[in-house]
C-alpha positions in Angstrom: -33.6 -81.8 -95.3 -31.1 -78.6 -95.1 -31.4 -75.9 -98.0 -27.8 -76.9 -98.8 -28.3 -80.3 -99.9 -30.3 -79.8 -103.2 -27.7 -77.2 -104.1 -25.2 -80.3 -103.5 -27.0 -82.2 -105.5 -26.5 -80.0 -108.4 -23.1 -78.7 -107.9 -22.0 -82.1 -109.8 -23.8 -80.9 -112.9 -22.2 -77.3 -112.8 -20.5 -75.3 -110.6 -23.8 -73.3 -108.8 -24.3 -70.1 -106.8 -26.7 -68.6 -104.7 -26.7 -64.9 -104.9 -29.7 -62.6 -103.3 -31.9 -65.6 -102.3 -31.5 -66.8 -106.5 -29.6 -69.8 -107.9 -27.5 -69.1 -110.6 -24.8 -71.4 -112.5 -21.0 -70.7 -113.2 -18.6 -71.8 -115.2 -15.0 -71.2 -114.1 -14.5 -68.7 -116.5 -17.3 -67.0 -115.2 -16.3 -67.0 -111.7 -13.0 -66.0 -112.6 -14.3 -62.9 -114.6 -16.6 -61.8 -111.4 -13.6 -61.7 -109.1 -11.2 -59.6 -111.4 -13.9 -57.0 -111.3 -15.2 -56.8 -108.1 -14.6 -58.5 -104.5 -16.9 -61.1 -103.4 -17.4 -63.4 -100.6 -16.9 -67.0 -101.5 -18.4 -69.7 -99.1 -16.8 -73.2 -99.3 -16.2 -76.6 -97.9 -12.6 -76.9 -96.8 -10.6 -80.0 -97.7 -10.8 -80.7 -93.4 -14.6 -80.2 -94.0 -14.5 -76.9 -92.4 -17.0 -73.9 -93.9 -15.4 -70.9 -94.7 -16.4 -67.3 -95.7 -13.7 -65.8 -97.8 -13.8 -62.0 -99.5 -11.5 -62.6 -101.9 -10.7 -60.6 -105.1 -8.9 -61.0 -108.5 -9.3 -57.3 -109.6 -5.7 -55.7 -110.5 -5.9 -52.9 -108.4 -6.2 -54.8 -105.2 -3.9 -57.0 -106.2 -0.2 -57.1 -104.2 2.5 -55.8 -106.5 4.7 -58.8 -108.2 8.3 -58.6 -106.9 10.8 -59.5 -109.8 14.2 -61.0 -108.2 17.1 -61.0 -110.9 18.3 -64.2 -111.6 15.5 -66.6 -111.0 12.7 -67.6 -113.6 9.6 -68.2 -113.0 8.1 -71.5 -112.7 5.4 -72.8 -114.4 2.4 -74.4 -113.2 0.1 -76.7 -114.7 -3.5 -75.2 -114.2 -5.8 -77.6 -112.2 -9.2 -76.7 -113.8 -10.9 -77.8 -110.6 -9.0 -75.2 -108.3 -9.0 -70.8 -108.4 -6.6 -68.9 -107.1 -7.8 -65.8 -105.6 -6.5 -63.2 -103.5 -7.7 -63.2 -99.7 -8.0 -59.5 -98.5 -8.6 -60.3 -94.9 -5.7 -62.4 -94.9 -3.9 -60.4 -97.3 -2.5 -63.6 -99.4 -3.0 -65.7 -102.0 -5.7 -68.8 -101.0 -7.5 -71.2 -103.7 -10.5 -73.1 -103.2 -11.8 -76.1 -105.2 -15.0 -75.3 -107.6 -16.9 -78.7 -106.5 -16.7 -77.1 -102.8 -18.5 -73.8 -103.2 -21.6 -72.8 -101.5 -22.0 -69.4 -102.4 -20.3 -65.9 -104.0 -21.9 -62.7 -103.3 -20.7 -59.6 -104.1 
C-alpha cells in the first residue's frame, strides 16, 4: 500500500495536506489565505490523471497587473467551491486545480 492512499482516503472527509512529513487539514478558505501570503507548491491529480507540481501564488504583489479596456464589463463568474484559481509563476498564468485532487502544498 502506497503512502498516498490513506491520504486518499481522507481527502473525502476534508481537503488534507502534507507539509514537513505532518498531515494537516484545509478548508478552502484556508488554502486560499496561504497562497495570498506566500508562494507554495501545490501537488495535484490532473483531470487526464497526470501529477503535477505547481508553485503557484495568490499574494498581490506577484500578481500580473489587471488591464482595464474601456468599453467592456466584466463578466461574472459563478464561484465553483470545488475549484482555486491561483497564479502559476513558472508558467506565468492563471491555472486552477480542483480541492478533491490535491496531494500536497508546501511552502
Amino acid at each position: 500500500m502506497s503512502a498516498i492512499q490513506p491520504f486518499r482516503l481522507q481527502l473525502f472527509l476534508k481537503y488534507v495536506s502534507i507539509n514537513n512529513g505532518r498531515i494537516m487539514k484545509f478548508t478552502k478558505e484556508e488554502i486560499v489565505k496561504l497562497l495570498e501570503n506566500s508562494e507554495c507548491v501545490v501537488t495535484f491529480t490532473k483531470v487526464d490523471g497526470e501529477i503535477r507540481e505547481m508553485p503557484c501564488t495568490l499574494k498581490p504583489a506577484l500578481l500580473p497587473a489587471v488591464v482595464v479596456v474601456e468599453g467592456t464589463e466584466k463578466k461574472e463568474r459563478k464561484e465553483n467551491h470545488n475549484v482555486v484559481s491561483v497564479f502559476c509563476t513558472d508558467k506565468q498564468a492563471w491555472r486552477s486545480f480542483r480541492l478533491e485532487n490535491i496531494i500536497s502544498i508546501t511552502n
